[in-house]
Every structure is written in C-alpha cells, then in structure tokens.
C-alpha positions, 0 to 999 in steps of 0.5 A: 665731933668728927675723929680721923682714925689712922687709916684715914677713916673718919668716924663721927662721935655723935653726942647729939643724941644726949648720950655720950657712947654713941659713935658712927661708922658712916651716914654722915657727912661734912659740909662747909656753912656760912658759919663754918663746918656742919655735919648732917645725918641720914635717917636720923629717926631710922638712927635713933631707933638703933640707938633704943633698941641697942639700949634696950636690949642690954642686961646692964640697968638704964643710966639716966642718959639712957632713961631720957633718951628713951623717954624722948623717942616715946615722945613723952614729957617728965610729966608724961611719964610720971603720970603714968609710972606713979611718981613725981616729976621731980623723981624722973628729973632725979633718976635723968640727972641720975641723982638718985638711983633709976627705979627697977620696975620703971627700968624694965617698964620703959623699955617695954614701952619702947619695945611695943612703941617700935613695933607700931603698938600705941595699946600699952601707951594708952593703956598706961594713959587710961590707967592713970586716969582711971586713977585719978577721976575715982575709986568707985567700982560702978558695975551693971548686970547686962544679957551678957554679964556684968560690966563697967557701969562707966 
C-alpha cells in the first residue's frame, strides 16, 4: 500500500514480505495494469537480505513473522527445519503462527544460520542436514584404528 506523507513523498508499506513493519522509503515504483494499479521493486532479494539482517540483529526475541521469514530466506520447508532443530513440524507451525512461544535456543539458532547463509557459508546448513541424519540412520559409534589415529568406521 502506497501512503503519501504531507510533504508529497510516498512511502510504500511493504506487506508482501509477510511482515507487518516493514515500510520503504524508495526502490519502488507505480505502474498502470490491464488490471489496474501494480507496484514493482528493485532488488528484491538485495532487499529481503536487509530486511533479515535488520531481524536479526535486534535483542528483542523473533516473533513468529519474523521466524517464517527467516526461514524463507534459508530457503527451508517447516519440515526442513524441523528435522534439523529437533522438533516436530507442528511445533515450527506453532511457534510461525505464534500459538506457542518461539524456542529460545532455536531463536538464536536461526539466526546464526542465517548469519553464515548470508556471508555465502552453506557449512552450518550442512552441518545440521548431516547431524540430523547421522541421527536418524543409528546410534552405533563404529571407529578403526588407522596409521594416523582412529576414526569413523562409516
């Protein structure tokens, strides 16, 4: 939605992002449709970028807005995610729809994983992926000695 301010400057309110206080000063523009008025952005993943690093460099705790739309920028599912923090994919949904209160640990866990997602690190992703299916194939602890030490039998 597109306000006009007193001084005849327009500012967008930018509610397609899924959150509600995002607003833009400029990078945006008004065009006429065959059905009707559109409004297009520049850079919208440059943009979206902002937005997450605005997110998550806030000491206030993730609301659940906040929480989806990082999970978006990782590009993850609920299931995704939820295989990796540990929980059940109703639980993400919950903590999105903030009908039960975001997990402390998995607050400041998104956010590092969007941290290392933005400076172009995939690592901790992986990590988390081979974690969890290091989990889920078996508990057996299989090690052989080699010339250099032990390690993972595999």
């Amino acid at each position: 939605m597109i306000i006009t301010q007193s001084n005849g400057k327009k500012i967008y309110h930018y509610k397609q992002c899924g959150l509600d206080s995002v607003y833009l000063l400029n990078g945006f523009s008004e065009h006429q449709t065959e059905y009707g008025q559109a409004v297009s952005f520049k850079n919208v993943k440059e943009l979206h970028k902002a937005i997450s690093l605005f997110i998550i460099r806030q000491e206030s705790k993730l609301s659940g807005k906040e929480f989806r739309f990082l999970r978006k920028e990782l590009e993850l599912t609920q299931e995704q995610l939820a295989k990796y923090l540990g929980f059940s994919v109703l639980e993400i949904n919950r903590w999105e729809d903030e009908k039960n209160k975001l997990n402390p640990a998995c607050d400041r866990l998104i956010r590092l994983l969007y941290i290392e997602h933005s400076l172009g690190n995939p690592h901790v992703l992986q990590l988390m992926q081979d974690l969890q299916e290091t989990h889920a194939n078996n508990n057996t602890i299989r090690l052989q000695l080699k010339k250099d030490g032990w390690q993972n039998a595999a």
